[in-house]
C-alpha positions as CSV (number, residue, x, y, z in Angstrom):
1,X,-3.7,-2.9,-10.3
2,X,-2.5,-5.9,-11.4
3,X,-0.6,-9.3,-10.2
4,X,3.2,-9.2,-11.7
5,X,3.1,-12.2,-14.2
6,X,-0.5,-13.0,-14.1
7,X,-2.6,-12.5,-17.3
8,X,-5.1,-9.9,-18.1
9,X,-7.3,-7.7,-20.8
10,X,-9.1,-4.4,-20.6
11,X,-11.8,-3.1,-22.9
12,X,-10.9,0.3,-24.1
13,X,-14.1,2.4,-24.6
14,X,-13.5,6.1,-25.2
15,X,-16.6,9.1,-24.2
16,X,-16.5,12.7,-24.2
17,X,-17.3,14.6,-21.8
18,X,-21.2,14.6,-22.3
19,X,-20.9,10.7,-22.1
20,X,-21.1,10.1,-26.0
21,X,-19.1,6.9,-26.2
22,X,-16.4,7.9,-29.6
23,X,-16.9,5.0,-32.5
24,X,-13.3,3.6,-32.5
25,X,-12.4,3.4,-36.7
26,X,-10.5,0.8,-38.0
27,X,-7.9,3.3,-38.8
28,X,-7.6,4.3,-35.3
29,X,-4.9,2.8,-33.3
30,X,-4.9,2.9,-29.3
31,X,-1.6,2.7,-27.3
32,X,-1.6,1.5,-23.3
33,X,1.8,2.7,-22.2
34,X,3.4,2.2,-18.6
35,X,6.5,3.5,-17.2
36,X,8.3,4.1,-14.1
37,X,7.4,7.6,-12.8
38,X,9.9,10.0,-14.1
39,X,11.7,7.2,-15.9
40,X,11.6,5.0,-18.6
41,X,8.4,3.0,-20.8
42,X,8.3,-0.5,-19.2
43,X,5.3,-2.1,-21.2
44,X,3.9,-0.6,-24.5
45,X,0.9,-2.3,-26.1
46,X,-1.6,-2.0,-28.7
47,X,-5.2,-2.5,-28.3
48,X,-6.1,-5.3,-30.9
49,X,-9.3,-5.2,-33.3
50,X,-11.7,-5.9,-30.5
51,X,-10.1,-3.1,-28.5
52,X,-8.6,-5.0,-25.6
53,X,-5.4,-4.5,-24.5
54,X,-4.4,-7.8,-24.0
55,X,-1.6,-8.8,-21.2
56,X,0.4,-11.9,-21.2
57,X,2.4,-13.1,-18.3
58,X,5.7,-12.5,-19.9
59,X,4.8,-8.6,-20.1
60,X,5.2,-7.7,-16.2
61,X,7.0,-11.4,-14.7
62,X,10.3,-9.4,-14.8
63,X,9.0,-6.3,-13.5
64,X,9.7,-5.4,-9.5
65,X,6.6,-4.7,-7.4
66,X,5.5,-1.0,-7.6
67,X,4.1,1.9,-8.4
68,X,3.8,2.9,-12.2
69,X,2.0,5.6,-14.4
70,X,0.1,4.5,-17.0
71,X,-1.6,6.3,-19.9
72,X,-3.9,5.7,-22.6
73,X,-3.5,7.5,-26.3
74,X,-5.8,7.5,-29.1
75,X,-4.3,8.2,-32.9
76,X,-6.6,8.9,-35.4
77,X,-6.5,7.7,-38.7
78,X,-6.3,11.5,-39.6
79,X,-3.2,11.5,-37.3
80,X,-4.4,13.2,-34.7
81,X,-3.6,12.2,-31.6
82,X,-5.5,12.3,-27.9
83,X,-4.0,11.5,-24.8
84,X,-7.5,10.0,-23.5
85,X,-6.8,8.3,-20.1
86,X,-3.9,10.8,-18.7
87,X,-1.0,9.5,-16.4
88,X,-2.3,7.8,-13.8
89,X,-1.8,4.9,-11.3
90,X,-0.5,1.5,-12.3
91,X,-0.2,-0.6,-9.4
92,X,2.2,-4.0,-10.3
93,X,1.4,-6.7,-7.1
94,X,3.5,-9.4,-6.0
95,X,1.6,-12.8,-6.2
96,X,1.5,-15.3,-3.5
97,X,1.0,-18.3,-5.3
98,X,3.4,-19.7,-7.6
């Protein structure tokens, strides 16, 4: 969930299913995607060297209030590529304060 137009990051930590967290390489890139359900991409963003996906205003002030998917996908420096949050839930909020 977050507030259309307000700033925010998130930490992208990746584990298997034993709970071994996977070394991010510098090769590696990791895309946060969000879209309108059955529609098209709305935001696309890379995580940077820190692995944060970083959100500026700007990114969702001209987006309605809704409900979005979002999804999470690690490429490999090898190429290969792992879908490693799937679609899920992105909530955009109105804000009340201006």
């Amino acid at each position: 969930m977050l507030t259309r137009g307000d700033s925010a990051s998130l930490l992208i930590k990746i584990v298997d299913l034993e709970g071994k967290e996977y070394e991010i390489q510098p090769a590696d890139t990791i895309k946060f995607s969000v879209r309108i359900p059955g529609g098209e991409t709305v935001i696309e963003k890379a995580a940077d060297s820190e692995h944060y996906i970083v959100f500026a205003p700007a990114d969702t002030s001209g987006l309605e209030v809704g409900i979005y998917q979002y999804d999470v996908q690690l490429t490999t420096g090898y190429g290969n590529v792992y879908t490693v949050v799937v679609p899920t839930i992105f909530e955009l909020t109105d804000e009340v304060s201006s």
